[in-house]
C-alpha positions as CSV (number, residue, x, y, z in Angstrom):
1,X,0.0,0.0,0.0
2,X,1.1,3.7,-0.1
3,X,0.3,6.2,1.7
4,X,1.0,9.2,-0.7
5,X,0.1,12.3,1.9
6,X,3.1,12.2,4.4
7,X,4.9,15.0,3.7
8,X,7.7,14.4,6.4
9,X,8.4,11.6,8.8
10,X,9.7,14.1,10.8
11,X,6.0,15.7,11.8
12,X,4.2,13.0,14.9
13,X,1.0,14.2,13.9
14,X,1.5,13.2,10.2
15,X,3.2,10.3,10.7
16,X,-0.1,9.0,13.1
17,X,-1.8,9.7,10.5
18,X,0.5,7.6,7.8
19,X,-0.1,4.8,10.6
20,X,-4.3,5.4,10.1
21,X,-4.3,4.9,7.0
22,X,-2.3,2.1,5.9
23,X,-4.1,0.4,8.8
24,X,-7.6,1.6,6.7
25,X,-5.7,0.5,3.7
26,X,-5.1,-3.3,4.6
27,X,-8.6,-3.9,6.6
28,X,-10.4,-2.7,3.4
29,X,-7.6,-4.8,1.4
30,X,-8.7,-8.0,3.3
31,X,-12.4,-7.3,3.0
32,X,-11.9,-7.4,-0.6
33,X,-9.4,-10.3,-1.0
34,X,-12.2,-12.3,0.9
35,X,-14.8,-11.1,-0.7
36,X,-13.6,-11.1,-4.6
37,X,-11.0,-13.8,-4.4
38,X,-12.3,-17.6,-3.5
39,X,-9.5,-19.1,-2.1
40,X,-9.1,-16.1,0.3
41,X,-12.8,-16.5,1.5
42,X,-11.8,-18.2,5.0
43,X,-8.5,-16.0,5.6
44,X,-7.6,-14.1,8.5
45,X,-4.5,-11.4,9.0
46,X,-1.4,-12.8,11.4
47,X,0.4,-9.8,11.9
48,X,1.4,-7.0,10.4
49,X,4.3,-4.4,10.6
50,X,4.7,-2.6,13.7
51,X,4.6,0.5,11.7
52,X,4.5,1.8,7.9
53,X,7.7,1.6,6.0
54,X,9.2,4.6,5.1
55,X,11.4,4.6,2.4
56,X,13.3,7.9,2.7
57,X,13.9,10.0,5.6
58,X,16.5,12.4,6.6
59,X,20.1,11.6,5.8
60,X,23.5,12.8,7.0
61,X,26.1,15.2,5.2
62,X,28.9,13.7,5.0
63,X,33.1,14.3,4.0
64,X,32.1,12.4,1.3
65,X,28.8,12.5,-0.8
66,X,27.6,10.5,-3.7
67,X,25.2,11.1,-6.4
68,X,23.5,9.2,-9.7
69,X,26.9,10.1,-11.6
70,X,28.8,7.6,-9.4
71,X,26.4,5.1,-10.0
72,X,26.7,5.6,-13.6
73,X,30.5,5.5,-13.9
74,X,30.6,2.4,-11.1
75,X,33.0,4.7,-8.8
76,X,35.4,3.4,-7.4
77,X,37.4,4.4,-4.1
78,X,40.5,3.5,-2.6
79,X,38.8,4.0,0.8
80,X,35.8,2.2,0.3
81,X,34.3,0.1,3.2
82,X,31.0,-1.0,1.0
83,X,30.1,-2.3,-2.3
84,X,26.7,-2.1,-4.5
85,X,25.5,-2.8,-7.2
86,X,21.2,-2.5,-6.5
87,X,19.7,-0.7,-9.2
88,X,18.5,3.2,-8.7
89,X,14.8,2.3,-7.6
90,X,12.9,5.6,-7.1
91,X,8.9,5.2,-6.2
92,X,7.1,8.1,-8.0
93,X,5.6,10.0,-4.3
94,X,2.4,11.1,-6.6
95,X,1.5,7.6,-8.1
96,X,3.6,7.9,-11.6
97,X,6.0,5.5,-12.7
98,X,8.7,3.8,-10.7
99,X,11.9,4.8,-12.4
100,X,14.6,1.9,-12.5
101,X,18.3,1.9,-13.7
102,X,19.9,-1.1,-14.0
103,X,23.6,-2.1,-14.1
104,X,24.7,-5.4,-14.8
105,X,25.5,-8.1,-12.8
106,X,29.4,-8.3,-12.2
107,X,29.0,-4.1,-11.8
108,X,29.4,-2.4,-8.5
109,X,30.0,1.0,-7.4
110,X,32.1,1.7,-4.1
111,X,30.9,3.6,-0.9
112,X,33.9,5.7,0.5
113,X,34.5,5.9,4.0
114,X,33.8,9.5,4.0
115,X,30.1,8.8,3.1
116,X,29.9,7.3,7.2
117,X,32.4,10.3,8.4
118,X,29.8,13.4,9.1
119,X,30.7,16.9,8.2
120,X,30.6,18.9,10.9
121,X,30.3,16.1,14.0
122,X,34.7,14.2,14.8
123,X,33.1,11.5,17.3
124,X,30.2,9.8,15.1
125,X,30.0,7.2,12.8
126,X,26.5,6.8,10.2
127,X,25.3,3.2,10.2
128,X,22.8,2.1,7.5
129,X,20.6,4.0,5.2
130,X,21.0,7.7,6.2
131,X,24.7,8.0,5.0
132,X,25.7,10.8,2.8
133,X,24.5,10.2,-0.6
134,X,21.9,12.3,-3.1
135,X,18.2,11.4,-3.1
136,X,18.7,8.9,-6.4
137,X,21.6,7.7,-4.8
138,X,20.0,6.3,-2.0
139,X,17.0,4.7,-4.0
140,X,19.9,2.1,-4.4
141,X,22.3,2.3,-1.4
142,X,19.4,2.2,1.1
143,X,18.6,-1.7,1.0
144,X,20.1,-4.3,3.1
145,X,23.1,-5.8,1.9
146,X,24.9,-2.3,1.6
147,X,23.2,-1.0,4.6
148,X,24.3,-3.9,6.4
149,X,27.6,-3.7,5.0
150,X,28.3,0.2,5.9
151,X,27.3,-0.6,9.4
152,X,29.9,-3.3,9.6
153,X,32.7,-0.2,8.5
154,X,30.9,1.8,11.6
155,X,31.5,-0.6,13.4
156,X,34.8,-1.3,12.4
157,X,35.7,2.2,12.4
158,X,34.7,2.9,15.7
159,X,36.5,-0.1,17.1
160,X,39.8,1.3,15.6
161,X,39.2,4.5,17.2
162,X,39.1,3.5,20.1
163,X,42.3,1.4,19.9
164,X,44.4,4.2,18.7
165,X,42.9,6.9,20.7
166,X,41.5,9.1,18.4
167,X,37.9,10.3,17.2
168,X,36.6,8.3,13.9
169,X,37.3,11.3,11.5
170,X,40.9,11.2,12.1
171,X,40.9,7.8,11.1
172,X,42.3,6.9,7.2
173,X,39.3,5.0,5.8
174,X,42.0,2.9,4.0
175,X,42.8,1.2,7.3
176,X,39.3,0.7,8.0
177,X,39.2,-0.8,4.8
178,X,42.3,-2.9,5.6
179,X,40.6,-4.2,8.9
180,X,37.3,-4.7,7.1
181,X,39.0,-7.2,4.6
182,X,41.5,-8.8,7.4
183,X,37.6,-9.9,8.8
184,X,36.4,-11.1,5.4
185,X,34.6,-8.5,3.7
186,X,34.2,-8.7,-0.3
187,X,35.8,-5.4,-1.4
């Protein structure tokens, strides 16, 4: 279902009401399914998600930003703690088209460590999907095996910070690379 009205995650009272109506959304979903379709007649909902999924939110700036153009020229970085190579997946927010760009399937772009590294902030670390990257950007980054993957570089990073004393920005993402490989990551 989508919820097309939610202008920002960031507003409660919006977001309550994101919550109202994909709730109205999937009870008048399962009247119809048992209604229209036969072998749904007898069906019942389980469960459901705790809340609606969002697929954008706010992200971070980073010392490092990417856009559509390094997906397009499969960028490459000798600091990179993450590779992916997801298509740019980008949900039309007033019901138009989805718009996909593929790549093929030995192609991969890189996600520097500078992406997880915020601008303006020496002691913090970005896990997942907020890292610094452009709106199309993210349509690709923002699903699980790269989201998975930079956390494992927070984590990383972090964990060499603290054994050399220092905040993660002073860190050389090339070492967190390093340590990220010595621990069997693909990059």
């Amino acid at each position: 279902f989508r919820f097309r009205k939610l202008k920002s995650v960031n507003c409660g009272f919006e977001f309550s009401e994101a919550e109202i109506e994909g709730r109205r959304q999937l009870r008048q979903f399962i009247k119809w399914i048992r209604k229209d379709v036969p072998a749904f007649k007898h069906s019942h909902l389980m469960s459901m998600g705790a809340e609606i999924g969002v697929r954008e939110s706010r992200r971070v700036k980073g010392r490092a930003y990417l856009t559509e153009e390094d997906f397009n020229n499969r960028s490459k970085f000798p600091d990179a703690i993450a590779r992916c190579n997801y298509p740019i997946d980008i949900h039309s927010v007033n019901g138009g088209s989805t718009r996909m760009v593929w790549m093929g399937c030995n192609e991969y772009y890189e996600i520097p460590y500078g992406c997880i590294v915020p601008e303006d902030c020496d002691n913090l670390l970005i896990a997942g999907r907020p890292i610094s990257v452009s709106h199309e950007l993210h349509s690709s980054s923002r699903v699980m095996p790269p989201a998975c993957s930079v956390g494992q570089a927070a984590g990383a990073g972090c964990a060499l910070a603290v054994k050399r004393g220092c905040d993660p920005s002073a860190l050389d993402g090339r070492d967190v690379r390093s340590l990220l490989v010595e621990h069997g990551a693909w990059l």
